[in-house]
C-alpha positions as CSV (number, residue, x, y, z in Angstrom):
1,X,12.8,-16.2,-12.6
2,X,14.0,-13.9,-10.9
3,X,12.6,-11.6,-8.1
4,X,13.1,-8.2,-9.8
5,X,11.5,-10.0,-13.0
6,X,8.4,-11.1,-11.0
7,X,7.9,-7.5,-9.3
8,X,8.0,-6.3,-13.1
9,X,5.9,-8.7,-14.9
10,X,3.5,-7.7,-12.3
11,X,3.3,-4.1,-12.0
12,X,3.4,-4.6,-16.1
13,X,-0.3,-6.4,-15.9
14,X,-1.7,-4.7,-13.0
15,X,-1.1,-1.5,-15.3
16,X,-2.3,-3.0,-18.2
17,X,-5.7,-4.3,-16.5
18,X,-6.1,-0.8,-14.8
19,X,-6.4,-2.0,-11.4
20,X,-3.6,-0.3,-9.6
21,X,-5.9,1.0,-6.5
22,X,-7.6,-2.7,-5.8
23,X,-4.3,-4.1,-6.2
24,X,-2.4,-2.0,-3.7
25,X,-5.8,-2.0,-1.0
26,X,-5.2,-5.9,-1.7
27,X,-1.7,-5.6,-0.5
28,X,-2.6,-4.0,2.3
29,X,-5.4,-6.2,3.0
30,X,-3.3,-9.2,3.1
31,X,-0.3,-7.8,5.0
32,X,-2.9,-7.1,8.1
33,X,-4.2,-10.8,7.3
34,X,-2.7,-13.2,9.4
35,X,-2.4,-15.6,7.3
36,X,-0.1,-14.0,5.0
37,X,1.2,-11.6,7.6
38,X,4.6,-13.5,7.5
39,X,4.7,-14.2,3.8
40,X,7.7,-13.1,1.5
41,X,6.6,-10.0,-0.1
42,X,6.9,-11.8,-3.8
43,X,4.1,-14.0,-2.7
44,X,2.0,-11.7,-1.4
45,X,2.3,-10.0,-4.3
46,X,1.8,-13.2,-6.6
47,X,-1.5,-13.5,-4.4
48,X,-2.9,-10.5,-4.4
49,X,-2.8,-10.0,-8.6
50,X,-4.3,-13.3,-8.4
51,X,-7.4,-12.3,-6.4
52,X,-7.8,-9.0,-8.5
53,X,-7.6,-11.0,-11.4
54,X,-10.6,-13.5,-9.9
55,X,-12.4,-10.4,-8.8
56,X,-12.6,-8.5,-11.8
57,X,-13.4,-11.3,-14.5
58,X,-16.3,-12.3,-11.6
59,X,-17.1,-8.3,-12.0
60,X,-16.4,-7.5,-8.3
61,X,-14.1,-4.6,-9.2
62,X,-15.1,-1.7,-7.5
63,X,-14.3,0.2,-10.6
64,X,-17.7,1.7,-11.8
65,X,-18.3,0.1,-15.2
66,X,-20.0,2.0,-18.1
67,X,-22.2,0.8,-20.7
């Protein structure tokens, strides 16, 4: 696949979950994390819609949820 495609499919599903704010304060969360500091920018990226992912089927979104 390539890199292009990955950015894309990405930006596609962060959109479609509507959780473009956690997802870019997760970017910049792990670019200021050592740990991931030096990490190509598709991985980071890979990483960071897997956490939002984990957070917001857990229900840690910061998004206020209505009932």
């Amino acid at each position: 696949m390539a890199w292009e495609d990955v950015y894309y499919e990405i930006s596609n599903e962060v959109k479609e979950l509507g959780l473009q704010k956690e997802f870019d304060r997760k970017l910049k969360d792990l670019r200021n994390d050592e740990k991931y500091q030096y990490v190509e920018v598709r991985d980071r990226w890979q990483v960071a819609l897997q956490q939002i992912k984990e957070e917001h089927k857990n229900g840690k979104s910061s998004k206020p949820r209505f009932m």
